[in-house]
Backbone as CSV, one residue per row, in Angstrom:
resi,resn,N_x,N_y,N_z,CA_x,CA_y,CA_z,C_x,C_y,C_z
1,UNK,16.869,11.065,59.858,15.521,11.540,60.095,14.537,10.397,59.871
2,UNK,13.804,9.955,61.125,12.831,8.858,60.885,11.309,9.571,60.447
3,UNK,10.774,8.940,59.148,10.018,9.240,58.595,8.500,8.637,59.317
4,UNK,7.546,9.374,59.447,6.191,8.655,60.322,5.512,7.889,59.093
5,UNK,4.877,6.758,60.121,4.319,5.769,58.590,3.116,6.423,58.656
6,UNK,2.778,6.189,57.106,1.708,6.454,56.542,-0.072,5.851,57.229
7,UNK,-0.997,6.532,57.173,-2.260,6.457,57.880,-2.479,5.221,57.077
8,UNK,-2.167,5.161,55.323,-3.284,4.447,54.214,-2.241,3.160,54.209
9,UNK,-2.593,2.167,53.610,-1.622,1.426,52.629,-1.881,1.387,51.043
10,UNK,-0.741,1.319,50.425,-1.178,1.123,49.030,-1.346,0.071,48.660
11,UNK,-1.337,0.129,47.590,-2.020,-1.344,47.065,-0.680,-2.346,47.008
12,UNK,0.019,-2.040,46.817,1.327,-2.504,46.850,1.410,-3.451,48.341
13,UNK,1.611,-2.427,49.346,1.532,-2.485,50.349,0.601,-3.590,51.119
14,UNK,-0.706,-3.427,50.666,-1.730,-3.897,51.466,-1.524,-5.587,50.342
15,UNK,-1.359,-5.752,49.316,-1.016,-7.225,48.629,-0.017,-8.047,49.831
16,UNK,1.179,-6.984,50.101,2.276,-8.169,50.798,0.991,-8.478,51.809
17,UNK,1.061,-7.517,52.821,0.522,-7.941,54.019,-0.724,-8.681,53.785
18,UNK,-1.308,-8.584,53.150,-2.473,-9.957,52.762,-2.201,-11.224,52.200
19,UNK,-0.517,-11.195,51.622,0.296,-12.163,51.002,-0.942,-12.427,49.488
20,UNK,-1.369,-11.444,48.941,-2.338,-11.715,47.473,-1.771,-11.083,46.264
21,UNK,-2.102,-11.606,45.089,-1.533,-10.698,43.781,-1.910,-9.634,43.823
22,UNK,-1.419,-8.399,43.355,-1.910,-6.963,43.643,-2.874,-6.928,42.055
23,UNK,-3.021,-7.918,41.032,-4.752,-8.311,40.534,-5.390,-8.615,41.123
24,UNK,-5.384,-9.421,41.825,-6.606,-9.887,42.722,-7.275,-8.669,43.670
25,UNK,-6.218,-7.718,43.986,-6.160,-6.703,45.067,-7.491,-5.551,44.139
26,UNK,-6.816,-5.235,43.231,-7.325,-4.584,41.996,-9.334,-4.532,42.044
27,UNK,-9.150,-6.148,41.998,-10.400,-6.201,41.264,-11.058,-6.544,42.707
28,UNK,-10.895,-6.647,43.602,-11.550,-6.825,44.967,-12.112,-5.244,45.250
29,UNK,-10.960,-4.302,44.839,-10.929,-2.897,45.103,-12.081,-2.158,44.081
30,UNK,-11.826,-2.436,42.715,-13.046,-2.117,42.014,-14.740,-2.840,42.641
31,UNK,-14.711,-4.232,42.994,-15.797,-4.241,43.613,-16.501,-3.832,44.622
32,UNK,-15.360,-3.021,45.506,-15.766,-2.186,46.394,-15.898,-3.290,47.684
33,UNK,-14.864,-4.593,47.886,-14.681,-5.143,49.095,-13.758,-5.077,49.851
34,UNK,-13.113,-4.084,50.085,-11.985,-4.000,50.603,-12.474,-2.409,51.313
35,UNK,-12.486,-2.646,52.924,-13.237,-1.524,53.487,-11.898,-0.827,53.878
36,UNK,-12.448,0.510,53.711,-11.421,1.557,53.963,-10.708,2.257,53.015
37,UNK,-11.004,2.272,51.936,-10.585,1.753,50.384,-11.561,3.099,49.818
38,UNK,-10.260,4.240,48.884,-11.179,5.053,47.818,-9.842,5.269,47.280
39,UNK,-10.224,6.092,46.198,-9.177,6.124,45.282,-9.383,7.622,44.509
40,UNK,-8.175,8.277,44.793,-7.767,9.572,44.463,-7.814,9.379,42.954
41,UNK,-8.249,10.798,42.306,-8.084,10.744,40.683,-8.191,9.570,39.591
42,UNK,-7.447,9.189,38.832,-7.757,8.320,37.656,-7.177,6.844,38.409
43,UNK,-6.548,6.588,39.106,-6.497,5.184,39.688,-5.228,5.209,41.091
44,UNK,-5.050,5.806,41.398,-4.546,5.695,43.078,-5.267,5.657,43.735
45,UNK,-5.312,4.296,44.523,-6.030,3.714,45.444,-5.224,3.554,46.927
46,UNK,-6.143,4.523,48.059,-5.480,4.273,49.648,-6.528,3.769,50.268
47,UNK,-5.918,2.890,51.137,-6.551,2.263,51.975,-6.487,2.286,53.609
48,UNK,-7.509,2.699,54.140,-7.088,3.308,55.501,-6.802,2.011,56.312
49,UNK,-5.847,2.244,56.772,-5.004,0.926,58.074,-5.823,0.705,59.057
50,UNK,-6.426,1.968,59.717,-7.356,1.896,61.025,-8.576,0.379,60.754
51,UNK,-9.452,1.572,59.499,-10.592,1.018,59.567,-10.414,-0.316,58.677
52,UNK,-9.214,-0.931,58.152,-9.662,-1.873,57.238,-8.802,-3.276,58.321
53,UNK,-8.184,-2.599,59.631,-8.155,-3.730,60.553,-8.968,-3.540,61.424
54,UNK,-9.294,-2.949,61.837,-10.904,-2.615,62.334,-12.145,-3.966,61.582
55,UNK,-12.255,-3.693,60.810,-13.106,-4.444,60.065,-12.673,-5.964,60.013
56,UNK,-11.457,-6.171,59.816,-10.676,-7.587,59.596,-11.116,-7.874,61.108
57,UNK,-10.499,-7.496,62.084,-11.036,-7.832,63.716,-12.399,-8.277,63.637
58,UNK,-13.473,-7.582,63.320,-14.678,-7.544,63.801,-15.361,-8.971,62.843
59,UNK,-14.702,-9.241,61.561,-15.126,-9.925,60.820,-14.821,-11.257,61.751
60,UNK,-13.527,-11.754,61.848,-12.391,-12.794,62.201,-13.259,-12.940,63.911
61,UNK,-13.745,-12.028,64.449,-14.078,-12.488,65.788,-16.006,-12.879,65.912
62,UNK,-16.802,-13.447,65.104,-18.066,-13.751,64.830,-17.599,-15.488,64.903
63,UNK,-18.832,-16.007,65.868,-18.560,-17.437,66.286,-18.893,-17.939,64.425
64,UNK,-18.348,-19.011,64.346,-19.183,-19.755,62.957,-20.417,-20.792,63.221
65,UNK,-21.323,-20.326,62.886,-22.481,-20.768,62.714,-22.093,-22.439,62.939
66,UNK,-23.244,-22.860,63.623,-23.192,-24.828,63.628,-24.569,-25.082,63.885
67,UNK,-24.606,-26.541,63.155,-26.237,-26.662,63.442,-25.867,-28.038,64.510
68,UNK,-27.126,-28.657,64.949,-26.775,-29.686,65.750,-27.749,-30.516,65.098
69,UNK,-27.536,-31.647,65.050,-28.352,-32.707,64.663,-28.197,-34.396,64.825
70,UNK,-29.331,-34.455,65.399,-28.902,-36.125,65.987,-27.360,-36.272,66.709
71,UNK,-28.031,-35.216,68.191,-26.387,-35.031,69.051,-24.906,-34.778,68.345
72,UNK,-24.782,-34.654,67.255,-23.606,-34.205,66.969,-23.427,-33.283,66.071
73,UNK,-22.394,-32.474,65.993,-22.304,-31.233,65.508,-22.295,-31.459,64.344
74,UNK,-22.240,-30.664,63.531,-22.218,-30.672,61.782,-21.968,-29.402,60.752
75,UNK,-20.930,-29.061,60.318,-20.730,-28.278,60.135,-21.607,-27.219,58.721
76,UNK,-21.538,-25.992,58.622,-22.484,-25.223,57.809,-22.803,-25.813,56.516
77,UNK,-21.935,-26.320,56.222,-21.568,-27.051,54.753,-21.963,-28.613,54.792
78,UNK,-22.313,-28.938,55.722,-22.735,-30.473,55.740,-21.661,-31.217,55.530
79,UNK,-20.752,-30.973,55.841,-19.856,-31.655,55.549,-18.970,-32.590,56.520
């Protein structure tokens, strides 16, 4: 019997696929940056798959800012 995957990821879950410590995951999640993200009762935390690649897309596809100066490009950071 093939089981249907789940809508959310857990935190577990959503660490591999971000390849991050599931602390780091934690405290991203308490700050409330990780969209798609609430948390049932005293600390189970789901994270909806849709909207939190939804969001990763929309973020990842915004040109990066460049300034121009004295004909050549330069990046945000001056660097």
């Amino acid at each position: 019997m093939c089981m249907a995957q789940s809508p959310y990821y857990s935190v577990g879950e959503l660490s591999e696929v971000l390849r991050v410590s599931t602390k780091w995951l934690y405290q991203q999640l308490n700050k409330g940056n990780i969209p798609g993200a609430f948390k049932i009762g005293t600390g189970n935390w789901f994270i909806d798959r849709d909207t939190f690649h939804e969001t990763l897309k929309a973020k990842a596809q915004k040109p990066k800012p460049q300034r121009k100066e004295t004909g050549r490009t330069v990046s945000r950071h001056d660097l």
